[in-house]
Backbone bond lengths (Angstrom), bond angles and torsions (degrees), N, CA, C in turn:
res aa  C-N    CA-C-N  psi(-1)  N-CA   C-N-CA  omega(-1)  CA-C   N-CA-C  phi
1 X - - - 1.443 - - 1.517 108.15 -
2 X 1.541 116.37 133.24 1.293 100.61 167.99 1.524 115.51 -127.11
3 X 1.683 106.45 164.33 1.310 98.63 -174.07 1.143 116.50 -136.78
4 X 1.702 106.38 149.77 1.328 122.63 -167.97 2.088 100.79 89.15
5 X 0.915 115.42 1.89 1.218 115.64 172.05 1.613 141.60 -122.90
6 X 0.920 141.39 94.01 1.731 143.22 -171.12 1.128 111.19 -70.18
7 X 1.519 94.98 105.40 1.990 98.59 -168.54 1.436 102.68 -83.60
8 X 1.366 141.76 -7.99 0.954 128.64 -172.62 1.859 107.09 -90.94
9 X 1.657 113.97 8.92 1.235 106.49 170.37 1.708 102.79 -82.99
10 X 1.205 121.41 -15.81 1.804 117.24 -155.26 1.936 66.00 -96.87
11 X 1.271 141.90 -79.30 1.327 113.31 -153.07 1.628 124.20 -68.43
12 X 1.233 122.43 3.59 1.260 124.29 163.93 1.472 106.83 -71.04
13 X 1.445 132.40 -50.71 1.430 151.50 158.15 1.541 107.71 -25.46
14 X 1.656 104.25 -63.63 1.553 93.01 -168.18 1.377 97.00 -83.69
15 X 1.545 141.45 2.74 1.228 110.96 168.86 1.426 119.57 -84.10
16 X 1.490 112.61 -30.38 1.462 123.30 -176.78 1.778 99.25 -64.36
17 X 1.343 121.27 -26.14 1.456 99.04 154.09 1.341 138.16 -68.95
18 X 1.136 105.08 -35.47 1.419 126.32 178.07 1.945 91.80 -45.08
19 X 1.209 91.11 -74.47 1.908 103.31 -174.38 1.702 112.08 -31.53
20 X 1.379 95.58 -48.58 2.106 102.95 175.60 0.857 101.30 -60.89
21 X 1.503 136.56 -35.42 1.372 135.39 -159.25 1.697 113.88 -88.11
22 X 1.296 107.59 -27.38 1.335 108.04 -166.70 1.620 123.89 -76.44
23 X 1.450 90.51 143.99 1.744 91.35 -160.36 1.918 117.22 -90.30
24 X 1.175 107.85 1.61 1.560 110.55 151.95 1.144 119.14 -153.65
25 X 1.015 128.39 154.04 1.711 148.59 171.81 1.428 107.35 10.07
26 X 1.787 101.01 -76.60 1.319 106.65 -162.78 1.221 122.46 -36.57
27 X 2.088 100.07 -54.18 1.558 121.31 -175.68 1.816 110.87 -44.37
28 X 1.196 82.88 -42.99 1.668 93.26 -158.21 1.654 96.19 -65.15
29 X 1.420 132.96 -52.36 1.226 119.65 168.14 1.361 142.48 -72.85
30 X 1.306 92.84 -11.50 1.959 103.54 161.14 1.689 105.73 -65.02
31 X 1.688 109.19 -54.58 1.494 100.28 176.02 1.328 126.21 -53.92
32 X 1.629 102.74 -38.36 1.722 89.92 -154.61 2.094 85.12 -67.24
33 X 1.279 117.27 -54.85 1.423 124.65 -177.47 2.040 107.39 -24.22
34 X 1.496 104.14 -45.61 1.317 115.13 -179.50 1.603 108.66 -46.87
35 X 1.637 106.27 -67.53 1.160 139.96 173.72 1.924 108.66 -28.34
36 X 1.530 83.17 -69.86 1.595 79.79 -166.41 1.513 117.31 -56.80
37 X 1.541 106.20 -33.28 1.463 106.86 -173.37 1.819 104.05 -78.49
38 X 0.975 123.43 -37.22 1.773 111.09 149.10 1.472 112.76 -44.81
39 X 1.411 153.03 -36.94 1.236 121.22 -162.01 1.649 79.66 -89.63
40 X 1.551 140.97 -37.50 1.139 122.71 -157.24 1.503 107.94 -66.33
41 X 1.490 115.28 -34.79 1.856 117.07 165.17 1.258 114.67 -46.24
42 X 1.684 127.94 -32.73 1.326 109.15 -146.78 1.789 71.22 -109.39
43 X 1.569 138.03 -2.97 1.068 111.27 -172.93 1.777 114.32 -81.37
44 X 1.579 102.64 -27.33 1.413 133.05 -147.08 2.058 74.39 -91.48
45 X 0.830 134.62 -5.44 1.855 128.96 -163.02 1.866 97.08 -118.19
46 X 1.766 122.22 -9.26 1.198 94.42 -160.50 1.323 89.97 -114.48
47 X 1.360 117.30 161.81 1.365 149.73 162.50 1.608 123.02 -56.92
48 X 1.164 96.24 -63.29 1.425 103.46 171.46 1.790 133.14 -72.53
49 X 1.140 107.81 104.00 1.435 114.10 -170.61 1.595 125.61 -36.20
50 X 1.589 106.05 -49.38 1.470 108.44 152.42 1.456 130.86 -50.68
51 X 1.485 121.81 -49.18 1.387 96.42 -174.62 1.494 104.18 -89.95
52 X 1.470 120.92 4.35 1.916 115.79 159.60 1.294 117.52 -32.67
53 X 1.853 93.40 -66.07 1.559 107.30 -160.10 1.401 96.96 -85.59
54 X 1.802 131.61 -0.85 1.227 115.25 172.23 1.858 108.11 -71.27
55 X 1.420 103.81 -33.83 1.008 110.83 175.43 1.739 130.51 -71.31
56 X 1.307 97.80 -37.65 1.546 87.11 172.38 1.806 106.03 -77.64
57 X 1.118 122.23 -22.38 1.259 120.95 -178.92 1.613 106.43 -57.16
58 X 1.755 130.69 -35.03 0.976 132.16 -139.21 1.897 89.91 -100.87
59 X 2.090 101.46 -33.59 1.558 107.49 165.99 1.426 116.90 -46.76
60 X 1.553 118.15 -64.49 1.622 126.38 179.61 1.150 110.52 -40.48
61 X 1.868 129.69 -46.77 1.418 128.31 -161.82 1.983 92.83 -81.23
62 X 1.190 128.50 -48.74 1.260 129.26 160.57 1.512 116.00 -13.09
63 X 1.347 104.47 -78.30 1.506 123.96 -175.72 1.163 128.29 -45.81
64 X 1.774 101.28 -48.85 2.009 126.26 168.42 1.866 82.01 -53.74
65 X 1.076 136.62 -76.72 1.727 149.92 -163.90 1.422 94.67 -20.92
66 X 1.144 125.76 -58.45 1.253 131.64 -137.67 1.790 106.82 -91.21
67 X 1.797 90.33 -48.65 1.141 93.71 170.57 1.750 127.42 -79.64
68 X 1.206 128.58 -18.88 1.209 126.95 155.02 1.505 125.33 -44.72
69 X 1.342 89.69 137.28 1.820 95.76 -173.29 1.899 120.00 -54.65
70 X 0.679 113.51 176.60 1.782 102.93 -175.47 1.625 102.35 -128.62
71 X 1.883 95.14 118.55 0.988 134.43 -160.55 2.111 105.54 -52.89
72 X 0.874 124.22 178.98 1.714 126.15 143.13 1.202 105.40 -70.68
73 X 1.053 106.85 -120.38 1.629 133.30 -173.13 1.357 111.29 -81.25
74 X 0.897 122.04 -40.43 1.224 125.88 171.98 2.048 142.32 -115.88
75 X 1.240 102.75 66.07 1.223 132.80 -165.61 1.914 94.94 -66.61
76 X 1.681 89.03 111.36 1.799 88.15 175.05 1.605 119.75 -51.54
77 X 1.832 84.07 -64.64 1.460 100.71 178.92 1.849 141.37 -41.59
78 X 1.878 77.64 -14.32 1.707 69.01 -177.90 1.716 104.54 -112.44
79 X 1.170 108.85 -18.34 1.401 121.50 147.38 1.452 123.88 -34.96
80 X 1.141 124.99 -56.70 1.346 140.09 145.26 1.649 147.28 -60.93
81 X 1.709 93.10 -17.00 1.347 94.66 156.44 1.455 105.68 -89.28
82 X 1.450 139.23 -36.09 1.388 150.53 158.80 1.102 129.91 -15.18
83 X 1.811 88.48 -47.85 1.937 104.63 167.05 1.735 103.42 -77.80
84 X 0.869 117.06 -47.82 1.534 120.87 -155.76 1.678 88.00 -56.61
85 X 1.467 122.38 -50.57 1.759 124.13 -155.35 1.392 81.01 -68.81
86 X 1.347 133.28 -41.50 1.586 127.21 -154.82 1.714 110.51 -65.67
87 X 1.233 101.31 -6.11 1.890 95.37 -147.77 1.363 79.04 -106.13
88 X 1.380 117.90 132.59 1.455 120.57 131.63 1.658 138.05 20.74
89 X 1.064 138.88 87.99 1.525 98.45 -175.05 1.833 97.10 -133.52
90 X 1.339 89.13 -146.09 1.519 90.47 -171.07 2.197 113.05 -75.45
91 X 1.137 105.68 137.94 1.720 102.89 -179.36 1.416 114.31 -58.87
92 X 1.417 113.25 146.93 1.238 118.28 -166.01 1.672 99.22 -112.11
């Protein structure tokens, strides 16, 4: 058990990599699908009202991920989820 910490934010994380990473369709929407329903665990587990809705906010952008069509070479969405994992956010 750990404390002071929401482990289901580090596996929402490694799945939304998993999703950038994945090399066809399917993968990529099983992850982001993985993903989102991890940020909604770690949203439905936290205390703090801000990083809730940071978290369900991060589920919704997940979900749009998954369901968006899959790009060539250049896929907005995951470009943009890429930025979003990259930036800073609130401590977990």
């Amino acid at each position: 058990m750990s404390f002071g910490r929401n482990p289901h934010v580090a596996k929402a994380e490694i799945a939304e990599q998993k999703a950038l990473l994945a090399r066809d369709n399917t993968a990529r929407e099983q992850a982001w699908r993985e993903a989102a329903r991890q940020w909604d665990r770690a949203a439905e587990r936290e205390n703090d009202d801000a990083r809730s809705q940071s978290y369900s906010d991060r589920a919704q952008a997940a979900r749009n991920n998954a369901d968006a069509p899959a790009g060539g070479d250049g896929d907005t969405n995951a470009d943009e989820a890429a930025q979003a994992a990259a930036k800073p956010g609130l401590p977990n």
